[in-house]
mmCIF file of the C-alpha atoms, coordinates in Angstrom:
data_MODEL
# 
_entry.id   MODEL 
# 
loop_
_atom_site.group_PDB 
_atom_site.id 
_atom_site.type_symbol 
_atom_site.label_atom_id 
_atom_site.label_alt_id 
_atom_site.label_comp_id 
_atom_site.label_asym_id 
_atom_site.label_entity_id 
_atom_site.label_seq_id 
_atom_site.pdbx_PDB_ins_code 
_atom_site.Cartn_x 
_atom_site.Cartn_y 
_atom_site.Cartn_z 
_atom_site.occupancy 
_atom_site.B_iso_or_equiv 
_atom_site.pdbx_formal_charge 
_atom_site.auth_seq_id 
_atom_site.auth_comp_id 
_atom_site.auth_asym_id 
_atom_site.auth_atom_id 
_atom_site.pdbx_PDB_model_num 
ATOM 1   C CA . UNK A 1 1   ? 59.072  114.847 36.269 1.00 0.00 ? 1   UNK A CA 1 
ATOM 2   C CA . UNK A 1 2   ? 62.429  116.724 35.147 1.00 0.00 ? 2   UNK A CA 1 
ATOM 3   C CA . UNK A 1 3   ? 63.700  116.577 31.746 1.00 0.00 ? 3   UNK A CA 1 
ATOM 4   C CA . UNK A 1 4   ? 66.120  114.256 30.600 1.00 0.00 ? 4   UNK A CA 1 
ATOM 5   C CA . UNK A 1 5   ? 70.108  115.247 30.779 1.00 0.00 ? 5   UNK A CA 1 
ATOM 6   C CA . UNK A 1 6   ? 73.175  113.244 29.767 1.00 0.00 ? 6   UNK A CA 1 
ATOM 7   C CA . UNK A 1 7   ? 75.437  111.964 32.373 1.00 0.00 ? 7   UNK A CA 1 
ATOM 8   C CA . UNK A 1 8   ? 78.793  109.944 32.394 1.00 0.00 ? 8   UNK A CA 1 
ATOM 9   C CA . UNK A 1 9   ? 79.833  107.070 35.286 1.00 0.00 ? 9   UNK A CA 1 
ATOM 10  C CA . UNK A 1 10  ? 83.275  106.301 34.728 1.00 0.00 ? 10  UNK A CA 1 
ATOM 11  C CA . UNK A 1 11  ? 84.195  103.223 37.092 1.00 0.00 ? 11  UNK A CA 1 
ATOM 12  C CA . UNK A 1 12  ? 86.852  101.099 38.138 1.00 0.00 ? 12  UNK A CA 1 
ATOM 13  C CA . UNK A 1 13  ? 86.677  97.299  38.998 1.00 0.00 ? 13  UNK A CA 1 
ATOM 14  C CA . UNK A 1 14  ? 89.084  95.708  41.266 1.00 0.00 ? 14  UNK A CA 1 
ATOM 15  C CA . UNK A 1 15  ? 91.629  93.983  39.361 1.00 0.00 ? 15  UNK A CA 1 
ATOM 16  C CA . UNK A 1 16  ? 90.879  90.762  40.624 1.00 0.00 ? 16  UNK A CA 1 
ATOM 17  C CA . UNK A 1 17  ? 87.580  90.584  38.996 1.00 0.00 ? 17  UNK A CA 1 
ATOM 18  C CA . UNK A 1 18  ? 88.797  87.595  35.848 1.00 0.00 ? 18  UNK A CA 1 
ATOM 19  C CA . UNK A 1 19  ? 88.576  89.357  32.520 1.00 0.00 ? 19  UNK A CA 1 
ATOM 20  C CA . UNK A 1 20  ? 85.890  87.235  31.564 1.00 0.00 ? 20  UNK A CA 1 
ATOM 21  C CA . UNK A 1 21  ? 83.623  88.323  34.171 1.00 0.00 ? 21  UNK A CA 1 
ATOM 22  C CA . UNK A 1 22  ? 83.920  92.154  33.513 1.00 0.00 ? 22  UNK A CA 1 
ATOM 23  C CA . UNK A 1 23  ? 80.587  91.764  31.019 1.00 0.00 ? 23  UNK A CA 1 
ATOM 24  C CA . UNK A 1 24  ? 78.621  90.269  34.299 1.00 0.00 ? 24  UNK A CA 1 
ATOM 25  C CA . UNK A 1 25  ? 79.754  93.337  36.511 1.00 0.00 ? 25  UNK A CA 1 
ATOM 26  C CA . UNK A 1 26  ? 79.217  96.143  33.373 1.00 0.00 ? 26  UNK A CA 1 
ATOM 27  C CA . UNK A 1 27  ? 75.752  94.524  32.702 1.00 0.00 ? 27  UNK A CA 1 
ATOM 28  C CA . UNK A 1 28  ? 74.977  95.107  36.632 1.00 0.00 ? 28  UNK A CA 1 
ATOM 29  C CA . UNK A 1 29  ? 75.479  98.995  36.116 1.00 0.00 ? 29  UNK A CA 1 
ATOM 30  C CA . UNK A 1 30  ? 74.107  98.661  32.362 1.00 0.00 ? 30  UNK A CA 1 
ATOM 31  C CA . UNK A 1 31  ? 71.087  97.895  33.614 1.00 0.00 ? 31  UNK A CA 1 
ATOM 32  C CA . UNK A 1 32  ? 70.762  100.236 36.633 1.00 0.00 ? 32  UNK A CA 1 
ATOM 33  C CA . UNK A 1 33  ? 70.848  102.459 33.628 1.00 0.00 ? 33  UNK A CA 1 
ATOM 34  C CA . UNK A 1 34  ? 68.210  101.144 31.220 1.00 0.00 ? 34  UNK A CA 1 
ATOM 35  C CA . UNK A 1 35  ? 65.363  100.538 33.656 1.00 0.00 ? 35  UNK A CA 1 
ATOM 36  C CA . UNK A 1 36  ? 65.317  104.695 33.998 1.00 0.00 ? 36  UNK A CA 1 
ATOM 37  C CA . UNK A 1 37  ? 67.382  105.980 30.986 1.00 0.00 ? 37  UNK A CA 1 
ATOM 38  C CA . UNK A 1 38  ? 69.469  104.568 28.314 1.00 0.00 ? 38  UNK A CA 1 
ATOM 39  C CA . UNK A 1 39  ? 72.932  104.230 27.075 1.00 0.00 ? 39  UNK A CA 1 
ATOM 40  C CA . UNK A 1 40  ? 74.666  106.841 24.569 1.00 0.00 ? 40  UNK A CA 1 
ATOM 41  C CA . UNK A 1 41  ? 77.857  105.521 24.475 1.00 0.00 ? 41  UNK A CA 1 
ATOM 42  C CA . UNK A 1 42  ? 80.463  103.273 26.572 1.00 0.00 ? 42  UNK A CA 1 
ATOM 43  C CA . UNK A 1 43  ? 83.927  102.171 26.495 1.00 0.00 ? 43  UNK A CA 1 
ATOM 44  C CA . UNK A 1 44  ? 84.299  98.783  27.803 1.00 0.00 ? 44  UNK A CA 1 
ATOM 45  C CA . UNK A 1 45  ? 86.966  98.386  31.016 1.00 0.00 ? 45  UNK A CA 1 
ATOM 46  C CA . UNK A 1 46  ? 90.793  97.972  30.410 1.00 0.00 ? 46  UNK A CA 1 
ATOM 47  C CA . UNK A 1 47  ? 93.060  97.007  32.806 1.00 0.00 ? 47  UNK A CA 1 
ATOM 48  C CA . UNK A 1 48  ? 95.051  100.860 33.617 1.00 0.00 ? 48  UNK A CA 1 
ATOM 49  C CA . UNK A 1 49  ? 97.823  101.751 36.171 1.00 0.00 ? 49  UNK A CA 1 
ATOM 50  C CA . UNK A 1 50  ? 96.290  104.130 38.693 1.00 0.00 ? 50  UNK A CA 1 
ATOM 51  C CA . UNK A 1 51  ? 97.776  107.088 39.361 1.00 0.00 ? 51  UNK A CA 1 
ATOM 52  C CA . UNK A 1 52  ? 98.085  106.899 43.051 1.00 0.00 ? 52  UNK A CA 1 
ATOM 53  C CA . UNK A 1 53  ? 96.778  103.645 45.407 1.00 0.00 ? 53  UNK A CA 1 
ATOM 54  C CA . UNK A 1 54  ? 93.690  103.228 46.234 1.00 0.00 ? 54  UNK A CA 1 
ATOM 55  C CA . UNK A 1 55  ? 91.637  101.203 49.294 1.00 0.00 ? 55  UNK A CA 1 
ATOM 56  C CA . UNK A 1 56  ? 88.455  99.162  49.211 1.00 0.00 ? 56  UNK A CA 1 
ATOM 57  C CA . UNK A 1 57  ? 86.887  98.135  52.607 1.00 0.00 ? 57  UNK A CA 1 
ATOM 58  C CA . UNK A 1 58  ? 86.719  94.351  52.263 1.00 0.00 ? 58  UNK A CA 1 
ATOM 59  C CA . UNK A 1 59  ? 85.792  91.778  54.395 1.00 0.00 ? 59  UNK A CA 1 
ATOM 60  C CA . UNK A 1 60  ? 87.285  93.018  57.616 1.00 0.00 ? 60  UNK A CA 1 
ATOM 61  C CA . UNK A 1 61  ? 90.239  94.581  55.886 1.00 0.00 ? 61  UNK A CA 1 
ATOM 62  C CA . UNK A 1 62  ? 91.492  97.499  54.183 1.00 0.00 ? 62  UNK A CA 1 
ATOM 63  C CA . UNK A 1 63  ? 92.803  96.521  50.798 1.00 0.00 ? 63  UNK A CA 1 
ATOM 64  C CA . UNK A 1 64  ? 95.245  98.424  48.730 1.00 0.00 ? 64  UNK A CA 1 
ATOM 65  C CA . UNK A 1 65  ? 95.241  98.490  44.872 1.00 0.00 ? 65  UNK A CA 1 
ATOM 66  C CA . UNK A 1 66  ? 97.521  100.386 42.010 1.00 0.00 ? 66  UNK A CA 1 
ATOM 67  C CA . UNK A 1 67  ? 95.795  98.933  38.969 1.00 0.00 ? 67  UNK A CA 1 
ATOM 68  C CA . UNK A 1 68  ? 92.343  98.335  38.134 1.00 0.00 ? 68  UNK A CA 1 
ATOM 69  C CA . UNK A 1 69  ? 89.867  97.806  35.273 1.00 0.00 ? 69  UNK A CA 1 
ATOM 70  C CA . UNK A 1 70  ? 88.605  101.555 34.209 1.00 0.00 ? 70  UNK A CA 1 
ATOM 71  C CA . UNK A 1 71  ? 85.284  101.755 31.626 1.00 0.00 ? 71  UNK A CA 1 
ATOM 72  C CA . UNK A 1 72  ? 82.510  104.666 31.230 1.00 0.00 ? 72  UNK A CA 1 
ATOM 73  C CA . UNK A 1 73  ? 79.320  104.813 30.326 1.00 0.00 ? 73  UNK A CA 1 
ATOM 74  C CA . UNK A 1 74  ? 77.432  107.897 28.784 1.00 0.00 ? 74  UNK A CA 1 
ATOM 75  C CA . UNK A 1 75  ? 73.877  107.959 30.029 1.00 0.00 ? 75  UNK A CA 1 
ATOM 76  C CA . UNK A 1 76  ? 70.797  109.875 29.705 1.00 0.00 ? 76  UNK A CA 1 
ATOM 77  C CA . UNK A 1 77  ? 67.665  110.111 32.021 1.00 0.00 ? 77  UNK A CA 1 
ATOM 78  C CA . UNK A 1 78  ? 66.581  111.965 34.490 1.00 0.00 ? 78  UNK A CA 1 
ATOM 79  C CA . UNK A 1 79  ? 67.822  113.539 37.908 1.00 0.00 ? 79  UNK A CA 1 
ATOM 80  C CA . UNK A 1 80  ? 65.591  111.428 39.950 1.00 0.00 ? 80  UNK A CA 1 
ATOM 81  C CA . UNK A 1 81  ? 67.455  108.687 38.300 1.00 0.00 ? 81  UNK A CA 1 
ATOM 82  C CA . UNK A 1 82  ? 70.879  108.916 39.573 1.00 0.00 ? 82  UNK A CA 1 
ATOM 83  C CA . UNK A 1 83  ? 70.563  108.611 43.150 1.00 0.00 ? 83  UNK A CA 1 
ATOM 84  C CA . UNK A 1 84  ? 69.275  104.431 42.231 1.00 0.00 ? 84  UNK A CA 1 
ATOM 85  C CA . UNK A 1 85  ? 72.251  104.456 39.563 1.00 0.00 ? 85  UNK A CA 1 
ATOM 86  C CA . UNK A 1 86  ? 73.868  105.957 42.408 1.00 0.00 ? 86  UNK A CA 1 
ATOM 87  C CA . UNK A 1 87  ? 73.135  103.475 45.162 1.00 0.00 ? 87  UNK A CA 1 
ATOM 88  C CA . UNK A 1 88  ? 74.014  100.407 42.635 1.00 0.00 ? 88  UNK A CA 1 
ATOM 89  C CA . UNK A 1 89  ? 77.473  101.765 42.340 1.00 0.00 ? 89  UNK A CA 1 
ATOM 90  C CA . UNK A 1 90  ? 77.899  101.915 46.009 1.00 0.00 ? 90  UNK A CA 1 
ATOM 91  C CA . UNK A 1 91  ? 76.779  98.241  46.774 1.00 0.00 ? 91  UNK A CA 1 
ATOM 92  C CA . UNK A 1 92  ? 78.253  96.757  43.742 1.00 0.00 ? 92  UNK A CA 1 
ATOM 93  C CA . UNK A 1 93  ? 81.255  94.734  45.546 1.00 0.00 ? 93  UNK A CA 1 
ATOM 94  C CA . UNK A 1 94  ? 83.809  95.254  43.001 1.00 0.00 ? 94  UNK A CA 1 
ATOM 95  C CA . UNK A 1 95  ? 83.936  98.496  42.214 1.00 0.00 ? 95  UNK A CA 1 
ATOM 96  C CA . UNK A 1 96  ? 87.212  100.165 43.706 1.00 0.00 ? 96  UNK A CA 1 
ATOM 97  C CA . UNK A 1 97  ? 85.343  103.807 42.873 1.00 0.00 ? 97  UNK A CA 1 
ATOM 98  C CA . UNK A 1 98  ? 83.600  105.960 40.180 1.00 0.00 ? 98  UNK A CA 1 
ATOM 99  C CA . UNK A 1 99  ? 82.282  109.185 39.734 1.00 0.00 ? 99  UNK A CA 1 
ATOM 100 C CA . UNK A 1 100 ? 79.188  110.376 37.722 1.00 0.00 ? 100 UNK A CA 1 
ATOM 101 C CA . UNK A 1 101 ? 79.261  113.843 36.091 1.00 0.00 ? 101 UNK A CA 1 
ATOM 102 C CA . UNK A 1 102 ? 77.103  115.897 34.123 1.00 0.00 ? 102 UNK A CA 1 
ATOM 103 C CA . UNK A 1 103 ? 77.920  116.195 30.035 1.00 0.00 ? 103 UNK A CA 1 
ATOM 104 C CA . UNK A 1 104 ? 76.776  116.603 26.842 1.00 0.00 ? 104 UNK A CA 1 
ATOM 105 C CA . UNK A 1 105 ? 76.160  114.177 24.053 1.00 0.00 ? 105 UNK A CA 1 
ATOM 106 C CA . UNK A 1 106 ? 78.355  115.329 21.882 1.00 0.00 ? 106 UNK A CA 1 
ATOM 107 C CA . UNK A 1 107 ? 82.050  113.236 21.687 1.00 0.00 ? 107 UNK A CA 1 
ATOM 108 C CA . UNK A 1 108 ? 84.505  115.878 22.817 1.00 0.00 ? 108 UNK A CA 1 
ATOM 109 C CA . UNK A 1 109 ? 87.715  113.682 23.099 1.00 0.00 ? 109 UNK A CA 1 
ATOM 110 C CA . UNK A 1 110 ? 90.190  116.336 23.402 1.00 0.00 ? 110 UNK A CA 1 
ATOM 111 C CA . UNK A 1 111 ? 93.410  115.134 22.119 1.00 0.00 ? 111 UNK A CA 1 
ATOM 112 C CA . UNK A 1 112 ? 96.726  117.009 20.206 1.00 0.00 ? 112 UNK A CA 1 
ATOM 113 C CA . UNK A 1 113 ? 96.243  116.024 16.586 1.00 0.00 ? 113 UNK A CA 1 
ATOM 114 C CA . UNK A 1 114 ? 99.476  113.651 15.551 1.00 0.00 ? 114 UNK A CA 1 
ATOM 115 C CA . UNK A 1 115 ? 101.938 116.124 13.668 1.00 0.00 ? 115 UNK A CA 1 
ATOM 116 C CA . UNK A 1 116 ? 103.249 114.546 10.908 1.00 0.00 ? 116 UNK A CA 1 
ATOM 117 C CA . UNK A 1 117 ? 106.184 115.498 8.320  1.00 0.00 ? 117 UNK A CA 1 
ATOM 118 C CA . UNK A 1 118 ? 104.700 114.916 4.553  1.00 0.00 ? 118 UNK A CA 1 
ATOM 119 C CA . UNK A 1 119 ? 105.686 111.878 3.024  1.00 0.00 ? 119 UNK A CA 1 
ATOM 120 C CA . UNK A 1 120 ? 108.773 111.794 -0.007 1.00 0.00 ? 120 UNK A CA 1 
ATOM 121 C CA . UNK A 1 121 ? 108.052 110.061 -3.210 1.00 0.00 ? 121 UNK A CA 1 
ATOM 122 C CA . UNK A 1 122 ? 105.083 107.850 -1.238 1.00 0.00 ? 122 UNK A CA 1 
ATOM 123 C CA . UNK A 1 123 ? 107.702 106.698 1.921  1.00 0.00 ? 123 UNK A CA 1 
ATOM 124 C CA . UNK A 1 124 ? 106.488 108.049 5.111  1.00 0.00 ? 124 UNK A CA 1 
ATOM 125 C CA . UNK A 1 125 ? 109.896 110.081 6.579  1.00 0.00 ? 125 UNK A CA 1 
ATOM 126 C CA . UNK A 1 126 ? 110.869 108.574 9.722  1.00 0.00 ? 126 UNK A CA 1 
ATOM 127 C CA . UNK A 1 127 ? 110.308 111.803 12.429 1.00 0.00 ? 127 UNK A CA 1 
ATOM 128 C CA . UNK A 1 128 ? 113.920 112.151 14.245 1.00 0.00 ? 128 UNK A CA 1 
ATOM 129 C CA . UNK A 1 129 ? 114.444 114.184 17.389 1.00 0.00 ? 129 UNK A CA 1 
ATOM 130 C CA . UNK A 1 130 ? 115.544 117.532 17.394 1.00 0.00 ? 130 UNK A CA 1 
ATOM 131 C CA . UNK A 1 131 ? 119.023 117.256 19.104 1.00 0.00 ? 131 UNK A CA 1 
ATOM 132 C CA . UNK A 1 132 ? 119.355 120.487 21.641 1.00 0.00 ? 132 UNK A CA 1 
ATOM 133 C CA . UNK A 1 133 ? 122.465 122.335 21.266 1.00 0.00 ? 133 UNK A CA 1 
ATOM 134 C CA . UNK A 1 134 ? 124.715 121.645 24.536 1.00 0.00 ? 134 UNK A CA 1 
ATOM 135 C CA . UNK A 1 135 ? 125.453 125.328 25.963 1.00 0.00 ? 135 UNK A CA 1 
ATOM 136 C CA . UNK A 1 136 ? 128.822 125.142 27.747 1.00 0.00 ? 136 UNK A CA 1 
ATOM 137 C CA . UNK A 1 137 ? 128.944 126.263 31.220 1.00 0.00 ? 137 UNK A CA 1 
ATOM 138 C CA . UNK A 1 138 ? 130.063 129.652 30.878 1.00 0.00 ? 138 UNK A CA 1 
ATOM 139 C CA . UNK A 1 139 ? 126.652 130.490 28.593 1.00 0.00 ? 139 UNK A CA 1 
ATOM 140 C CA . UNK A 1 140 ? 124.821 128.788 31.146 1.00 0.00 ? 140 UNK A CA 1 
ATOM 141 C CA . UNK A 1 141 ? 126.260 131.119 33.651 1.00 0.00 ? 141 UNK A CA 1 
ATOM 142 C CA . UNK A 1 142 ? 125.623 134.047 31.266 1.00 0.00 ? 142 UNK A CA 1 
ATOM 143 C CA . UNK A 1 143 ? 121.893 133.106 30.642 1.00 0.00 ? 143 UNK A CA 1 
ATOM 144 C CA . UNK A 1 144 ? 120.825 133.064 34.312 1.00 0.00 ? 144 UNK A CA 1 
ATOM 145 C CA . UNK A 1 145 ? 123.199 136.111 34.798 1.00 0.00 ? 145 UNK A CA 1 
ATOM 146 C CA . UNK A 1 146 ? 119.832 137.447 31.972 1.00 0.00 ? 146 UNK A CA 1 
ATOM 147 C CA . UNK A 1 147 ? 117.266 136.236 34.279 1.00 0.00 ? 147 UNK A CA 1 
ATOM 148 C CA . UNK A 1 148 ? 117.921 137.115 37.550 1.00 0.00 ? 148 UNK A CA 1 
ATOM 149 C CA . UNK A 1 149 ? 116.575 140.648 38.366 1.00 0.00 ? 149 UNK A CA 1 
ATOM 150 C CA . UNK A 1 150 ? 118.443 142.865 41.114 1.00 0.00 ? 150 UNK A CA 1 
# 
């Protein structure tokens, strides 16, 4: 039997799924994952605009969607595992797709800290916008004049 490794299955659920029916169709996947492994970590699905349109064969139709419910799940158990993890995801009716990768258990959200100016007196300083200096059209000119190479 292989050793255990961590995994993630981020998922999305078709949009018409009712919001509160997205614990019944987590818990189907949930539990894919506990009778082999078990569950690090998971962020529970929230409705997202996609970034390009995607199809689901239903019925006897192609159906198009540009939203859907997106959640994760970190797992760990072993290789043999994920193909029946796997082959839940694929029948499971209402999910539009997912993907499962291999990760570590460490949290490595990799975000740009805030930047924020130090408050005055204990007020927070409202951040303004750096206005750019308008160039007129003559340094324009002059500036790609710089950049182009002959």
């Amino acid at each position: 039997m292989d050793s255990k490794q961590v995994y993630e299955i981020g998922f999305h659920i078709l949009p018409t799924v009712a919001e509160e029916k997205l614990g019944d169709e987590v818990s189907i996947i949930r539990n894919a994952i506990e009778q082999k492994g078990s569950v690090i970590s998971e962020d529970f699905p929230k409705m997202r605009e996609l970034a390009y349109v995607m199809s689901k064969h239903l019925d006897t139709k192609n159906v198009s969607y540009d939203k859907a419910y997106f959640g994760w799940i970190k797992l760990e158990t072993d290789s043999e595992a994920i193909s029946d993890i796997k082959k839940v995801a694929d029948e499971h009716p209402n999910i539009l797709r997912y993907i499962i990768v291999k990760t570590i258990r460490e949290n490595v959200l990799l975000t740009k800290p805030m930047e924020r100016e130090k408050p005055v007196d204990g007020d927070e300083v409202e951040k303004k916008p750096k206005e750019k200096e308008k160039m007129s059209e003559k340094e324009v000119d002059e500036s790609i004049e710089e950049l182009v190479i002959e």
